[in-house]
N, C-alpha and C positions, 0 to 999 in steps of 0.2 A: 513453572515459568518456562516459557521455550526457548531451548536455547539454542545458540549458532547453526548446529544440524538440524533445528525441527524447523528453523528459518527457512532454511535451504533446500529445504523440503518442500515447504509448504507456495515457496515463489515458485518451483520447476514445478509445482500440479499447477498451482492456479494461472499462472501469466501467458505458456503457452495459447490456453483458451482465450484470453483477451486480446491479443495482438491482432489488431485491424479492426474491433470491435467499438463501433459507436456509443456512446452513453447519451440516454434517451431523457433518463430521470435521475432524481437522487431523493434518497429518504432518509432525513436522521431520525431517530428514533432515542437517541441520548445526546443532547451538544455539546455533550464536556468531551464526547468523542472526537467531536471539529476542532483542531488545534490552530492556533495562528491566525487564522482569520473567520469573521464573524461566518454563521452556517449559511445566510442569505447570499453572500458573496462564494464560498462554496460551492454550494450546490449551481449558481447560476453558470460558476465558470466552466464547472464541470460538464453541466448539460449542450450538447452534442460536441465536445472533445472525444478523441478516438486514441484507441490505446497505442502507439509505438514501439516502443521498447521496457526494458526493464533491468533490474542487476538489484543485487543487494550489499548493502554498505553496513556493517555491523551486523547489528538487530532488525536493522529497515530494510521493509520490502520495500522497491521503488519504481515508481511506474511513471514515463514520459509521458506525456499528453500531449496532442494536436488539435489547435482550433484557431479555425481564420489564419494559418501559417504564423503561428504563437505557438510556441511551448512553455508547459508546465508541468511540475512534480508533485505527484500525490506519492508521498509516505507512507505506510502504513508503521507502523513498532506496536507489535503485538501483547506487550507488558509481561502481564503474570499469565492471563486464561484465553488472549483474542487467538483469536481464530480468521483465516479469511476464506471463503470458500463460492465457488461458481454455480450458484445452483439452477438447477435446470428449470424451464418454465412447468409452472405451476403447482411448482414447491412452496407452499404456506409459510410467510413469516411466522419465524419462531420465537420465545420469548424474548431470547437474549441476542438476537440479533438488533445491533446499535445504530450499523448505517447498512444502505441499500442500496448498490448503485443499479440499474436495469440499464440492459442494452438492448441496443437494436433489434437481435437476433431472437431477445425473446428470457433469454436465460438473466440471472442476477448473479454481482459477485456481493457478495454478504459479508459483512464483518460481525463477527459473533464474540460477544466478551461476558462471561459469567459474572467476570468481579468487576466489569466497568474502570479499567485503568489505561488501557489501550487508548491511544490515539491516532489519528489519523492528520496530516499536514499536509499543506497545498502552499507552494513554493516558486517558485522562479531559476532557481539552479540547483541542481544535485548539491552546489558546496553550500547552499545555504542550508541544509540537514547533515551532509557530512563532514561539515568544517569541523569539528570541537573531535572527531573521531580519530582514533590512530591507524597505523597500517594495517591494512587489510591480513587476518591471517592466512585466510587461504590464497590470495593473491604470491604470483612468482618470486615479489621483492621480498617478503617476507621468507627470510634463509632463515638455515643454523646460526650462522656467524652472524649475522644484525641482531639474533633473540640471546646468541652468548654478549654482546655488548651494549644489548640495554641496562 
């Protein structure tokens, strides 16, 4: 299972590359991967939104979206085996890759999950995926003295 450091890892490879980056398409390939909202609404909101920003809240990658001056948050939480990866064009779907998003440039970012637990969510505000989460630990506020008085 991946955990907080392999997160953290894995948002600084892949997010860099997407910032500014158009989304052209969307492939689900598993729907249990689409969380929260049906894969038709999905996929349609997704298509040409462009990447903004990013940050990670827990487990979740989290990526701002722009479209028509609307924003939205695509989640990722990686579970036990996902994986998310940017790959380059004309790189062949692989088995276990579950969603697909293609961008404009050519390249795809991939969400790859062996055991299928991973989900992905599409959202309206970072609190409505980090609401239920506590303080961040690598964040500043997170001291000595607040983790000797929890």
């Amino acid at each position: 299972m991946p955990e907080l450091p392999e997160v953290e890892v894995t948002l600084k490879r892949v997010a860099p590359e997407l910032i500014g980056e158009r989304i052209k398409d969307v492939s689900v390939y598993w729907q249990r991967t689409v969380n929260a909202v049906p894969v038709a609404e999905f996929k349609r909101t997704l298509k040409g939104a462009q990447f903004k920003n990013y940050q990670r809240r827990g487990k979740y990658l989290i990526f701002e979206l722009s479209k028509r001056r609307r924003t939205k948050i695509l989640a990722v939480h990686l579970r036990m085996s996902g994986r998310l990866e940017v790959l380059e064009p004309g790189v062949k779907r692989r088995k276990h890759d579950r969603v697909i998003i293609s961008l404009k440039s050519g390249s795809r970012l991939a969400f790859h999950d062996t055991r299928k637990f991973g989900r992905i969510y599409l959202a309206d505000s970072i609190e409505e995926i980090a609401s239920g989460l506590g303080l961040e630990p690598l964040s500043e506020e997170f001291t000595s003295d607040l983790l000797i008085n929890l």
